[in-house]
N, C-alpha and C positions, 0 to 999 in steps of 0.2 A: 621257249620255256623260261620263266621270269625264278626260276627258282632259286631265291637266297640261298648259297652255300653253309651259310654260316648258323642259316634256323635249322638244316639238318644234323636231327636227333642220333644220330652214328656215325664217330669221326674215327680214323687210326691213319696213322704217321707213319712210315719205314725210309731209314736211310739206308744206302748202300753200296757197294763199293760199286765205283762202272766197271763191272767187268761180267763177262758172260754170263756166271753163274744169278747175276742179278735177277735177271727174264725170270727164272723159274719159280725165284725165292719171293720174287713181287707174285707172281699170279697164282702161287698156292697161300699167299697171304692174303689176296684179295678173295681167295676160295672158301677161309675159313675166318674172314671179316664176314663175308655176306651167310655164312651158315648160321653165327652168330647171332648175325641181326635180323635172324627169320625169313630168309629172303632164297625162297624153292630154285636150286639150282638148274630146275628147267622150267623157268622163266623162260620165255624165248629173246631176253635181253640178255641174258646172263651167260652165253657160249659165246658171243658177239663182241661182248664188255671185256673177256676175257683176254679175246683175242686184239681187241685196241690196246688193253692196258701193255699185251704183252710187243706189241710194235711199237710201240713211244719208248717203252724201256729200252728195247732191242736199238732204236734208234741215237737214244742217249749212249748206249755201249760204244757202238760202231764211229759217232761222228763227236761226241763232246769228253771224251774219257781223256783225252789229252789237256782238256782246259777245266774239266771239272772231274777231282778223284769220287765224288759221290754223287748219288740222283737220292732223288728225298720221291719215295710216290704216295700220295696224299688220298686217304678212302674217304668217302662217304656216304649216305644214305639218307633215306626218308620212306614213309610209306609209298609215293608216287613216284620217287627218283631217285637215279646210283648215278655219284659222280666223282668224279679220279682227277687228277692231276701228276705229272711224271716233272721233273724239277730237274734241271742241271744247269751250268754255269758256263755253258759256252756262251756266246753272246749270239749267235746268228739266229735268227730268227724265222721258221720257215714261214711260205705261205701257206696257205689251205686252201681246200677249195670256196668257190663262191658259191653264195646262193642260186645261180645260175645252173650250175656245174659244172663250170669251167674251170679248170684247174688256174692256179695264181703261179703253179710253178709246171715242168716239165715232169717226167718219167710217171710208172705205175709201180703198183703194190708200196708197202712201208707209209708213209702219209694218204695215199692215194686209197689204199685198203682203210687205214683209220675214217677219212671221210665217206667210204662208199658204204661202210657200214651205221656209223654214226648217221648221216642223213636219211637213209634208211629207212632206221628205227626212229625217226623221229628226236634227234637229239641236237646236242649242239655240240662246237666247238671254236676253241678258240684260243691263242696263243698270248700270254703277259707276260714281257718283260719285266726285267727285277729295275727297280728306280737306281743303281747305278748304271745299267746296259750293259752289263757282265753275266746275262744270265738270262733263262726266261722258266716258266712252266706250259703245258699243253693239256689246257682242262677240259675234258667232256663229261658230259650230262645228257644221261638218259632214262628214257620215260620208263616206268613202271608200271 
């Protein structure tokens, strides 16, 4: 999927503390971004989407809330594509799976649920580091 992030017509931002109640407050923000922006919540991307956004956050909770007090999760949209981004300041960097599907790192569910759904559906993902190496984000995109 070549899709510019940046030409998508529907953006919203949320910072927030890492701590549990994050999960909830990101994916009923992502509920009432995509009601917003006309996007049929039984889409059959949209229970799936829901569920990545809410394992990247859960994941930020659990392993970066010691090196980063907030995650920033980044919405967007377009008529063919929804795509997120989950933001924290640890610096470790996971893998993902390969195009293969073979995993780049060991265990199941938590990232392994993120790419099993994400490839899926046809999407992508993909992890950027922040340009000092104190951070990264976890963006996927998916088809519409």
């Amino acid at each position: 999927m070549s899709t510019q992030l940046e030409t998508l017509p529907h953006r919203h931002v949320l910072t927030l503390p890492t701590t549990p109640p994050a999960v909830r407050t990101a994916r009923e923000t992502a509920e009432q971004a995509l009601a917003e922006w006309g996007i049929d919540p039984r889409h059959p991307a949209v229970g799936p989407a829901l569920l990545i956004l809410s394992e990247l956050v859960t994941n930020s909770v659990r392993h970066a809330a010691l090196f980063s007090p907030q995650v920033t999760v980044f919405y967007a949209a377009g008529q063919d594509c929804l795509a997120f981004a989950v933001h924290d300041r640890h610096p470790y960097q996971p893998p993902l799976l390969h195009a293969s599907g073979t995993a780049a790192g060991t265990g199941t569910g938590g990232l392994g649920t993120v790419m099993e759904l994400t490839l899926g559906l046809g999407g992508t993902a993909v992890v950027r580091g922040d340009a000092d190496g104190k951070g990264k984000s976890v963006w996927i995109t998916l088809p519409l």
